[in-house]
VEXRO-371423 format. One line per field, with one value per residue (C-alpha): chain; z, x, y; residue in one letter. Coordinates in Angstrom, 1 decimal, padded with zeros to 4 digits. Layout:
! VEXRO-371423
c <- A; ...
pz <- Z; ...
px <- X; ...
py <- Y; ...
r <- A; ...
This chain:
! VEXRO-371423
c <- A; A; A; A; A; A; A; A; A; A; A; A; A; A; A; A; A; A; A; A; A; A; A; A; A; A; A; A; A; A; A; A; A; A; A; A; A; A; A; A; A; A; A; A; A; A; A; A; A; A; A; A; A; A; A; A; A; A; A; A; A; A; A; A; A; A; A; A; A; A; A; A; A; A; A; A; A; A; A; A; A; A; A; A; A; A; A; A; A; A; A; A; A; A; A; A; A; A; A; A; A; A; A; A; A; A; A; A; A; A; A; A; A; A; A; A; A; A; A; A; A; A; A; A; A; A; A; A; A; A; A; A; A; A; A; A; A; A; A; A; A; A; A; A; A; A; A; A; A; A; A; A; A; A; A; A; A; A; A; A; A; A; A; A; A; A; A; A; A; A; A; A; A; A; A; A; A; A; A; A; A; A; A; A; A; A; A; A; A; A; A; A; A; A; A; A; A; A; A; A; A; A; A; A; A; A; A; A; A; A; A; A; A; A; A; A; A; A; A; A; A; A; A; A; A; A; A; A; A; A; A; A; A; A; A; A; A; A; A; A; A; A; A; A; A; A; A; A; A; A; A; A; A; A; A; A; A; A; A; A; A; A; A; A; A; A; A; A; A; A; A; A; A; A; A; A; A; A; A; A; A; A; A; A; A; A; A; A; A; A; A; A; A; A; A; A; A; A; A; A; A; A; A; A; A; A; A; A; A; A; A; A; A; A; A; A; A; A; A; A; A; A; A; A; A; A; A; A; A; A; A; A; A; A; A; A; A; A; A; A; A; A; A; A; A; A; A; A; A; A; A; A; A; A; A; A; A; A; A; A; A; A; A; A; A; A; A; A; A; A; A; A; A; A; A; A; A; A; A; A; A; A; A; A; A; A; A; A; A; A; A; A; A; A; A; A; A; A; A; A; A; A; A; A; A; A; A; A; A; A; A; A; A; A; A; A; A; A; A; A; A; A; A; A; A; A; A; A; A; A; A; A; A; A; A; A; A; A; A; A; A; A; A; A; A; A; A; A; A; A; A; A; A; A; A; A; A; A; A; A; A; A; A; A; A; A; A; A; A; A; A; A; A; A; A; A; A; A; A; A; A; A; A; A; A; A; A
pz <- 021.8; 018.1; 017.2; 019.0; 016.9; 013.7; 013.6; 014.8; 012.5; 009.4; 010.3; 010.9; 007.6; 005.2; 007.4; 006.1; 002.6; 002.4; 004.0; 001.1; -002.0; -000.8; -000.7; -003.9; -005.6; -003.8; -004.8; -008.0; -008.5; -007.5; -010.1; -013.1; -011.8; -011.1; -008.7; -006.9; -005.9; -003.2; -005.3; -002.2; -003.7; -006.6; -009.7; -012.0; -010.5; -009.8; -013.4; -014.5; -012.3; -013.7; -017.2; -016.6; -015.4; -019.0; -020.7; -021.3; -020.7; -019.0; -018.7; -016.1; -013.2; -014.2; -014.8; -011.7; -009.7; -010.3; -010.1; -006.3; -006.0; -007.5; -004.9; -002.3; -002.7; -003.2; 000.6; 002.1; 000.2; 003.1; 002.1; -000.4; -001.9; -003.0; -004.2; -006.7; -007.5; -008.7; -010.4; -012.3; -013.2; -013.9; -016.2; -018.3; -018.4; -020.0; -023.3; -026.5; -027.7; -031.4; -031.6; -030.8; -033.3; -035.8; -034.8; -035.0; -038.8; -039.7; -039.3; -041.1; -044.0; -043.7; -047.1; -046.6; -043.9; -043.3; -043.0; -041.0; -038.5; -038.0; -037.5; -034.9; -032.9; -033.5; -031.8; -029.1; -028.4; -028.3; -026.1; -023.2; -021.5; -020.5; -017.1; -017.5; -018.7; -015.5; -013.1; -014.2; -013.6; -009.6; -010.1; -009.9; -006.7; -003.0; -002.2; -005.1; -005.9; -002.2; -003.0; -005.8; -004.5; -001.3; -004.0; -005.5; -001.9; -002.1; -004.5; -004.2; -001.2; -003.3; -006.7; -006.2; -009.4; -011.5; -014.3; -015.0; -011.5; -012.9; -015.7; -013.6; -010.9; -014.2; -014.8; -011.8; -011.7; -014.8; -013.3; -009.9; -011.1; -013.5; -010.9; -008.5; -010.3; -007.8; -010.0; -008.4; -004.7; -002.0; 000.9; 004.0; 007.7; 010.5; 013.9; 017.2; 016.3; 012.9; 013.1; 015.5; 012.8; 011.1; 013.8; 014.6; 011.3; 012.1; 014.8; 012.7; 009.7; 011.7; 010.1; 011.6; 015.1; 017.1; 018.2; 022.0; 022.7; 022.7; 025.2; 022.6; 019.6; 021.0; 022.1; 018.1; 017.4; 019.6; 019.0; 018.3; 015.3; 012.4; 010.6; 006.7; 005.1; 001.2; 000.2; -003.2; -004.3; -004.7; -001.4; 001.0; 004.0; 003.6; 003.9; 001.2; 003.1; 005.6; 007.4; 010.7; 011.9; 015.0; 015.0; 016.8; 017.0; 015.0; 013.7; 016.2; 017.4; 019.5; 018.6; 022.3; 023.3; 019.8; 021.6; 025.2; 026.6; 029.8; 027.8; 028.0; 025.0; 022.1; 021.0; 017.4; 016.7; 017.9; 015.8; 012.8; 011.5; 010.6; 011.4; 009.2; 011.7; 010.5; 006.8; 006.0; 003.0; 003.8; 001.4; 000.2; -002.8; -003.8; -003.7; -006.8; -006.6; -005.1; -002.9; -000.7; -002.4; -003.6; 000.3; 001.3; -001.5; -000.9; 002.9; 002.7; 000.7; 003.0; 005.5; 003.5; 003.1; 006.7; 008.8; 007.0; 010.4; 009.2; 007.3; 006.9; 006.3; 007.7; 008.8; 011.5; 009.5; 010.5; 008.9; 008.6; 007.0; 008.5; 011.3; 008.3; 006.6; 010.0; 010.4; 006.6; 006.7; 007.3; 009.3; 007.1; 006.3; 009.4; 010.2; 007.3; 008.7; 011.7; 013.3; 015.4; 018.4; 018.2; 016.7; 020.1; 022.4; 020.9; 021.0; 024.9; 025.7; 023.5; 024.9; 021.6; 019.7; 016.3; 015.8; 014.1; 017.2; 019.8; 018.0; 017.5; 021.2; 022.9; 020.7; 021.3; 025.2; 025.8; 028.0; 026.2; 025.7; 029.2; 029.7; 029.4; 028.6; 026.0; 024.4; 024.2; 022.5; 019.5; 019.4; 016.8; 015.0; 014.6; 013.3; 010.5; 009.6; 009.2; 007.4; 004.9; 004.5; 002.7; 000.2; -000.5; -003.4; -005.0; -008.3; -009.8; -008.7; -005.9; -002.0; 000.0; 002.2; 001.2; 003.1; 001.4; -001.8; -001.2; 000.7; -002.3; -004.8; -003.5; -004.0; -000.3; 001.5; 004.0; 006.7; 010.0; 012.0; 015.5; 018.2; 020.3; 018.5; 018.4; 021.8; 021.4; 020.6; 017.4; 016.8; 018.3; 016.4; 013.4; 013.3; 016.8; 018.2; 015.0; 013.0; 010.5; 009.0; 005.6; 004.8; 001.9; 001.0; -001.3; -004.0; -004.2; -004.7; -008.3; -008.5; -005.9; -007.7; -011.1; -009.6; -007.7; -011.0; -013.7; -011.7; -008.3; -006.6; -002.9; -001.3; 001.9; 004.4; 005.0; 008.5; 006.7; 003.8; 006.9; 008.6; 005.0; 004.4; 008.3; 008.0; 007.1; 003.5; 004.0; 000.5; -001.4; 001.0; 000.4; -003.4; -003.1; -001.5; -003.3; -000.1; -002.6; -003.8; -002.4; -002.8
px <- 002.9; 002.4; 005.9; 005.5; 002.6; 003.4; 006.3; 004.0; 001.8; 004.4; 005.8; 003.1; 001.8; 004.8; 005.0; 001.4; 001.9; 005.2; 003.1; 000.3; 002.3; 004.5; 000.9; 000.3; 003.6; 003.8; 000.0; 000.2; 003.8; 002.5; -000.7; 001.4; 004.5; 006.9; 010.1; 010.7; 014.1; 014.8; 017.5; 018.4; 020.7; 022.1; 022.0; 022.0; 019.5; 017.0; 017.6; 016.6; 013.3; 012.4; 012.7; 010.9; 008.0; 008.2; 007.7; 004.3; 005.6; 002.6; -000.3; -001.8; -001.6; 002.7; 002.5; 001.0; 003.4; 006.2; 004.8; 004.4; 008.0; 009.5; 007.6; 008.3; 011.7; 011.7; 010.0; 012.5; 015.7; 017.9; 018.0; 021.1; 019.5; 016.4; 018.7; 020.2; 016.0; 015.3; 018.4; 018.1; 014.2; 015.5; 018.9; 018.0; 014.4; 014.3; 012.6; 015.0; 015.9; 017.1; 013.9; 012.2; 014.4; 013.4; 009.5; 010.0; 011.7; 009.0; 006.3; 007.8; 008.0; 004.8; 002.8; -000.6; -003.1; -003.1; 000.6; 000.6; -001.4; 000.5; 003.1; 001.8; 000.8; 004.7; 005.7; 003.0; 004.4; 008.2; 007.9; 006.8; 009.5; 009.6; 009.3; 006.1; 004.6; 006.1; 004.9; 001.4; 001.8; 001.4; -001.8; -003.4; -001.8; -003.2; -002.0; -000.5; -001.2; -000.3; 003.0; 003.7; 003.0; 005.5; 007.9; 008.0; 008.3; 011.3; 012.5; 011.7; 014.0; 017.0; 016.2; 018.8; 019.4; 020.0; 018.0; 017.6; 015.7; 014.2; 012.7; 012.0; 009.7; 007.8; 006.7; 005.4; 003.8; 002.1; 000.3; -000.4; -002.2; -003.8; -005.0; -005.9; -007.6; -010.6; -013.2; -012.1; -012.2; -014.9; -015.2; -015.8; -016.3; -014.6; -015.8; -015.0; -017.0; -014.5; -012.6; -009.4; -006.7; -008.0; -008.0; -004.3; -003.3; -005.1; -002.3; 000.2; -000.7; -001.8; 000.8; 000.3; -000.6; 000.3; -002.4; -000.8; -002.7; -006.6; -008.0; -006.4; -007.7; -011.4; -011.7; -011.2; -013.9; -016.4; -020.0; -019.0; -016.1; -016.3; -013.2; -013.4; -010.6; -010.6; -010.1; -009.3; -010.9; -007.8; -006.6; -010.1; -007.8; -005.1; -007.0; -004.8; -006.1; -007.9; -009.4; -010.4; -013.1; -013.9; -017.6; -017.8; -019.0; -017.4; -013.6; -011.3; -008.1; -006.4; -005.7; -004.5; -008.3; -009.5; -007.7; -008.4; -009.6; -011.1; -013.1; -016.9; -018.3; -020.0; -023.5; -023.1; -026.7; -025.5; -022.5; -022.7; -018.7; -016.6; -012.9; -010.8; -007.6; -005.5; -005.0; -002.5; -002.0; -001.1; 001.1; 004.0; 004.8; 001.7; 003.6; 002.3; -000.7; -003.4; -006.2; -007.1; -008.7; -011.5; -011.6; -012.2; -015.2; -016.3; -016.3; -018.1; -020.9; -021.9; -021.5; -023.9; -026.3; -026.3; -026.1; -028.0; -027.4; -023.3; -023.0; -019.3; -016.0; -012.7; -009.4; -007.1; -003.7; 000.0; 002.5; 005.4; 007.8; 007.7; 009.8; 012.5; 011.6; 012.0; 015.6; 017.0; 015.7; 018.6; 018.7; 017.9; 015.0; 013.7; 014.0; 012.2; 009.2; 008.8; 008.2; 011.2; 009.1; 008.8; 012.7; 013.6; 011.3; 012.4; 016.0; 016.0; 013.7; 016.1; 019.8; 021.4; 021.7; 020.5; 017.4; 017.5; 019.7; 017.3; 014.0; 015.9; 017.0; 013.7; 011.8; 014.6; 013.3; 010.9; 008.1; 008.3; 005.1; 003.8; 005.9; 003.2; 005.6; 007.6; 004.1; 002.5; 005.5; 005.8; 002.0; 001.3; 004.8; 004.5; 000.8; 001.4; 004.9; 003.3; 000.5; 003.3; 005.1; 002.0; 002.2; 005.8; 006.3; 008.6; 010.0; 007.6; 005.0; 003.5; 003.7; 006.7; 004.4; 003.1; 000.0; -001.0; -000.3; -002.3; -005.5; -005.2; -005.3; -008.7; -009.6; -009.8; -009.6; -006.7; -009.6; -007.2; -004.1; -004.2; -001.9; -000.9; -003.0; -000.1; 001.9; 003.2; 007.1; 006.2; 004.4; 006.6; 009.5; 007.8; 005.6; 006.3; 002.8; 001.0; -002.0; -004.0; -007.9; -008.6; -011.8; -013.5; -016.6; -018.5; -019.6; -015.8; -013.9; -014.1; -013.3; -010.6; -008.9; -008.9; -007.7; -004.9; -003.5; -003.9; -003.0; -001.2; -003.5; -004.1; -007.3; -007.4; -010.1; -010.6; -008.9; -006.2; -005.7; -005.7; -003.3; -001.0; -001.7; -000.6; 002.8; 005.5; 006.2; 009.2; 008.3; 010.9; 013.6; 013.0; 012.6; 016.2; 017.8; 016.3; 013.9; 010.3; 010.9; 011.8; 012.8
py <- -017.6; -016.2; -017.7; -021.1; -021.8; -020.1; -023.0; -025.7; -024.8; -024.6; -028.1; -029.8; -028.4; -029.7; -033.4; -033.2; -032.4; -034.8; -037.7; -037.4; -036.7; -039.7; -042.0; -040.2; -041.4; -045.0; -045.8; -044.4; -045.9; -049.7; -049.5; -049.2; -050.9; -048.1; -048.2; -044.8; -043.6; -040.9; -038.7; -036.6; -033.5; -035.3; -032.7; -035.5; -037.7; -033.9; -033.4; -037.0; -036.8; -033.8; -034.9; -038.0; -035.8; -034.4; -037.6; -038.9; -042.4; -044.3; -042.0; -040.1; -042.0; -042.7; -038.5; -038.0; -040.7; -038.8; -035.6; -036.4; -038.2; -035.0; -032.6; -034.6; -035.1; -031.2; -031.0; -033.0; -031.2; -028.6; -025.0; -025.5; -028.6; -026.6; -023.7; -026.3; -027.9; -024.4; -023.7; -026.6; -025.5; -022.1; -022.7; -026.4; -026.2; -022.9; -022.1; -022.8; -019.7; -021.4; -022.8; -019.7; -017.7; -020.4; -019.4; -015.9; -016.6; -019.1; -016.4; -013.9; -016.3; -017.3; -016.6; -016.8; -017.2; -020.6; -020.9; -017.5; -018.9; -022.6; -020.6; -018.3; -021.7; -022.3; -019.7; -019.7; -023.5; -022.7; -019.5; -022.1; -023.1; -027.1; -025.8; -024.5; -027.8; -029.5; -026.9; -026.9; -031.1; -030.3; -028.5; -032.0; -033.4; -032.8; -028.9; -029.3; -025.6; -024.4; -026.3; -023.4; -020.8; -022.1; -023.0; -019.3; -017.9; -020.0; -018.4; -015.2; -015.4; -015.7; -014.3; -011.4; -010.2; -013.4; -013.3; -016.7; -016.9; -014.3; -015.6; -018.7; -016.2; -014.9; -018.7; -019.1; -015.3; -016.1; -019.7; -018.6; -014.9; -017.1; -019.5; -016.6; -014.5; -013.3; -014.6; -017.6; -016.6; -017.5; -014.9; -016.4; -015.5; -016.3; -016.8; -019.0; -021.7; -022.0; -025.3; -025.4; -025.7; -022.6; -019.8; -021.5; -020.3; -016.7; -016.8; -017.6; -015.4; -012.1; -009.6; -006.3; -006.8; -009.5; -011.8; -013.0; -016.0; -017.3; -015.0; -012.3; -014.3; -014.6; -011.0; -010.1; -012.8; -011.6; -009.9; -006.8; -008.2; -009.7; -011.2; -012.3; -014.7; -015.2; -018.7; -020.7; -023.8; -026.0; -024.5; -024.5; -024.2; -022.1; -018.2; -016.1; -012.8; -011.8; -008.8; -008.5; -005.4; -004.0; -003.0; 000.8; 004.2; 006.8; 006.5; 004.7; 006.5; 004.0; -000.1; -000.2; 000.9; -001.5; -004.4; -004.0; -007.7; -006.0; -003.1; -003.6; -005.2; -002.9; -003.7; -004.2; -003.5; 000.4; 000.6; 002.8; 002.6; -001.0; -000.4; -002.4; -002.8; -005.4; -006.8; -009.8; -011.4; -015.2; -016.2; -014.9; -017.1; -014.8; -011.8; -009.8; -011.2; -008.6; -009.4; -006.8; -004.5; -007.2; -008.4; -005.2; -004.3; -008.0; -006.9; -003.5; -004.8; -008.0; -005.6; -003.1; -006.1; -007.5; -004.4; -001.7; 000.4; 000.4; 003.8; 004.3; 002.0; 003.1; 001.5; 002.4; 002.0; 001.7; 004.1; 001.8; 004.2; 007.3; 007.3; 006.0; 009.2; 011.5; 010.5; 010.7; 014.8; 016.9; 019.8; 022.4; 020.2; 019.1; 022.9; 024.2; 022.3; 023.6; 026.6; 028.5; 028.2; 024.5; 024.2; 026.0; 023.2; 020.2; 021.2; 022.3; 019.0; 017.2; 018.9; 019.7; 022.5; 020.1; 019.1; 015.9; 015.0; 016.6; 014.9; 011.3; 011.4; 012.7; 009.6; 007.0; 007.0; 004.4; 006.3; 009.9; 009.7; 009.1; 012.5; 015.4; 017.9; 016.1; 014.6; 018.4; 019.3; 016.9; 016.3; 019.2; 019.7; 015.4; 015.4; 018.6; 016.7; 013.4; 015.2; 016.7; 013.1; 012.3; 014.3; 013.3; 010.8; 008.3; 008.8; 007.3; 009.6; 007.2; 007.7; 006.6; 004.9; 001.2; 001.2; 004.6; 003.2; 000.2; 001.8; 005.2; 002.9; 001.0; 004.3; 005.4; 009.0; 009.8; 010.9; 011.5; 010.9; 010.0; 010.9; 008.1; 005.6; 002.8; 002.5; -000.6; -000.4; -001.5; 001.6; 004.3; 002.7; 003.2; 005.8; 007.5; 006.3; 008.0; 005.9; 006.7; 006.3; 005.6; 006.1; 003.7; 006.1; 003.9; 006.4; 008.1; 005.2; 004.9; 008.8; 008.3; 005.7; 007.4; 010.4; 008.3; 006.6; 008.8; 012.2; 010.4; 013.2; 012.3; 012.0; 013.9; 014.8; 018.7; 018.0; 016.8; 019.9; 022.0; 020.3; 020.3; 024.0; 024.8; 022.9; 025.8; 025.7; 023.1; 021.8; 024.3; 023.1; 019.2; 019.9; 022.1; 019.4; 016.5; 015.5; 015.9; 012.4; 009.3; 005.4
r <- X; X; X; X; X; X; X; X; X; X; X; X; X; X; X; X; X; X; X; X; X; X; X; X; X; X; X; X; X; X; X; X; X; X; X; X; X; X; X; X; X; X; X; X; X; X; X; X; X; X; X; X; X; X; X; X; X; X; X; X; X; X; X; X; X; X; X; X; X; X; X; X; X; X; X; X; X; X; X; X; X; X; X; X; X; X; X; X; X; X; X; X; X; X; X; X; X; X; X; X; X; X; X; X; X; X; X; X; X; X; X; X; X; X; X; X; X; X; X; X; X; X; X; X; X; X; X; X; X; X; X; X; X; X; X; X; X; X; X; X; X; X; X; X; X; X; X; X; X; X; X; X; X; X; X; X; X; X; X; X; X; X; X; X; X; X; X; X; X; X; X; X; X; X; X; X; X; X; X; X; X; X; X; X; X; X; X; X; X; X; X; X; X; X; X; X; X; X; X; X; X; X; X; X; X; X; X; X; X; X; X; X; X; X; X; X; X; X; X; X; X; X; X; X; X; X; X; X; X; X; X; X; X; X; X; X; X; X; X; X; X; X; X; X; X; X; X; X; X; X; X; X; X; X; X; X; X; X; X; X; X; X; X; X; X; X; X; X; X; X; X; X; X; X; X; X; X; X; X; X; X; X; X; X; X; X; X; X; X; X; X; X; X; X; X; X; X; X; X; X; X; X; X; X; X; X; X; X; X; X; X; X; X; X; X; X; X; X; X; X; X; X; X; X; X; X; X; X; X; X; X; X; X; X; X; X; X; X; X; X; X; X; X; X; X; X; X; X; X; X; X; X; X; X; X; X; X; X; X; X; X; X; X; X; X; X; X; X; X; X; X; X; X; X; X; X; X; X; X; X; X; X; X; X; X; X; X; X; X; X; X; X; X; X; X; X; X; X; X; X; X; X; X; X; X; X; X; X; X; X; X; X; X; X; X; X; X; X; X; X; X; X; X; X; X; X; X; X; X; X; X; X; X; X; X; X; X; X; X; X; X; X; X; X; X; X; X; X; X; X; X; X; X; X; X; X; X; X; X; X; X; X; X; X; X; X; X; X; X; X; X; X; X; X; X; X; X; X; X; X; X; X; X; X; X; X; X
């Protein structure tokens, strides 16, 4: 159902957005007698429209005519005909780099401090690119900013490495984080009683786990839940994040048990920990662009304030990238992590003498962990080597794993791993079943985060040092053969 409505929801969205910026342009068009002219793919007649937009022939209302024939036209172009919109933005309406040479000389000529600073203002003026100018033009139209930040997710799905879509993305990077900066944001709840077309776009944004249909949708706004959505001013309908919480009794250990539509409802009035489950940022034409660690302050303090009776924050996290990180160990590394007992189990469950081949065959079958035998077998080898991937890092010095990066970084503590939290295929394909909680201790996050970017130290529950210190001493075999780090 997610699907079905996701793409109802996306066309219905951009017939919208075509429909007003086309009343935009026609009205505005007929009040200071302009003709429009639907250019289709043309490159000349794209490149004629955007230079008109440029001009500041006829005032606002002729500005902001054409403004709206040029984003429409853009909203009706196929696939190839956008590729050649942006190209065009990207390669002609680029900054001149003789005039900005010409800047750069000006200034060093500059003899005293009245001509120094003219020709700082030079400068400032010819590192602008044309572009930009034009850009900043849809700010004033209807969605005009959504229309952006869709237009960079545009391109963002074809940058590759050309650097003058490159350049292009910086542009936009620069306006929309300028835009978006939180200061602007409004946190808002969300409940059943919101408005129909926003919990349809719950549906449609939900990025982590699935929302099925209403029933599923109404069970995660019920009583004992709470779900927050950011919002921006020029966009009051489009969420750009949200967060939905699950109301409970000590740390959750099971999103199938979070989830469950026939479970008996929780009095939220005896709850004393908020589970942030499920996180998704809205849009990606916003990629870059951080909100979740301001949601989830935002959250934990109207929670604070609200429900005095809520004395710890935690989340019950995915760990998208370990399974990926099992299967590139080699032997000798996978074997260096476990014990000889457990080497000897996994390869008689598994019916090869290799353990990478007897691990990747017992957790390629679908129910293995309905089997008792097989599920007592992996449970502790799987918990202390998860426990170990997270203290491996990236080149940089940060964790492989993007949702540690993103909840370490908030300044959060890796409090516990659960066993069978996520049996959805979904989560045995990624992380053989295992979820995590991230505890947000309000007093540590500040020392957390520190910690995390100026040392990349980790911060881990006792539980969790325990279950690091237990794991064989693998680490000198990944270092030896160049496992410690990772892309």
């Amino acid at each position: 159902m997610a699907e079905a409505v996701q793409q109802s929801f996306f066309d219905r969205a951009l017939t919208n957005l075509s429909g007003a910026w086309r009343d935009v342009a026609v009205s505005a068009a007929r009040s200071v007698g302009l003709t429009l002219e639907e250019p289709g793919a043309d490159p000349e007649a794209l490149r004629t429209m955007m230079r008109d937009c440029l001009e500041a022939r006829g005032g606002e209302v002729s500005a902001r005519a054409r403004a709206a024939e040029l984003g429409q036209t853009y909203l009706r172009l196929d696939p190839a005909g956008r590729n050649l919109f942006l190209r065009l933005l990207a390669e002609d309406f680029a900054a001149d780099r003789r005039a900005i040479d010409r800047a750069v000389a000006g200034l060093a000529e500059a003899g005293d401090e009245p001509a120094r600073r003219r020709a700082e203002q030079g400068l400032r003026r010819a590192l602008v690119p044309p572009r930009v100018k034009l850009l900043t033009q849809f700010n004033g139209l209807p969605e005009g900013v959504k229309f952006l930040a869709d237009l960079r997710a545009d391109l963002l799905a074809t940058l590759g490495d050309d650097p003058a879509l490159k350049a292009l993305d910086d542009d936009l990077y620069e306006l929309l984080s300028s835009w978006f900066d939180t200061g602007f944001l409004d946190l808002e709840p969300i409940d059943w009683n919101s408005s129909a077309a926003l919990l349809e776009k719950l549906i449609a944004y939900e990025a982590v786990h699935e929302i099925r249909d209403f029933d599923d949708l109404r069970n995660r706004l019920d009583s004992d839940r709470r779900c927050y959505a950011l919002f921006h001013p020029r966009m009051p309908n489009e969420p750009l994040a949200f967060v939905e919480v699950a109301l409970v009794r000590g740390l959750a250990g099971s999103i199938q048990a979070l989830l469950d539509e026939e479970a008996p409802q929780d009095d939220p009035g005896s709850a004393d920990t908020a589970i942030f489950y499920s996180i998704s940022n809205t849009q990606k034409g916003l990629k870059g662009i951080s909100f979740g660690e301001y949601l989830i302050k935002m959250v934990v303090a109207q929670l604070e304030a609200a429900m005095p009776h809520i004395k710890s924050f935690a989340t019950l996290s995915p760990v998208p990238g370990f399974r990926r990180w099992l299967a590139g160990l080699s032997t000798e590394a996978l074997d260096g992590l476990l014990s000889v007992e457990e080497r000897g189990g996994i390869r008689a469950l598994g019916g090869s003498d290799s353990t990478p081949e007897s691990l990747s065959a017992l957790l390629g079958r679908a129910d293995w962990m309905r089997d008792p035998v097989i599920a007592r077998a992996l449970e502790e080898p799987l918990l202390r080597i998860m426990a170990k991937y997270f203290t491996v890092k990236r080149d940089d010095g940060q964790p492989i794993d993007p949702v540690a990066r993103f909840h370490l970084r908030n300044g959060a503590r890796l409090e516990r791993i659960n066993w069978l939290a996520d049996v959805s295929p979904k989560g045995l394909k990624q992380a053989a079943g295992m979820m995590v909680n991230y505890r947000y201790v309000p007093d540590e996050l500040e020392r957390n985060h520190e910690a995390y970017i100026s040392k990349g130290s980790v911060a881990m529950s006792a539980e969790l040092r325990s279950l690091v210190r237990k794991s064989r001493d693998g680490g000198s075999t990944l270092r030896r053969l160049g496992l410690g780090t990772g892309r």
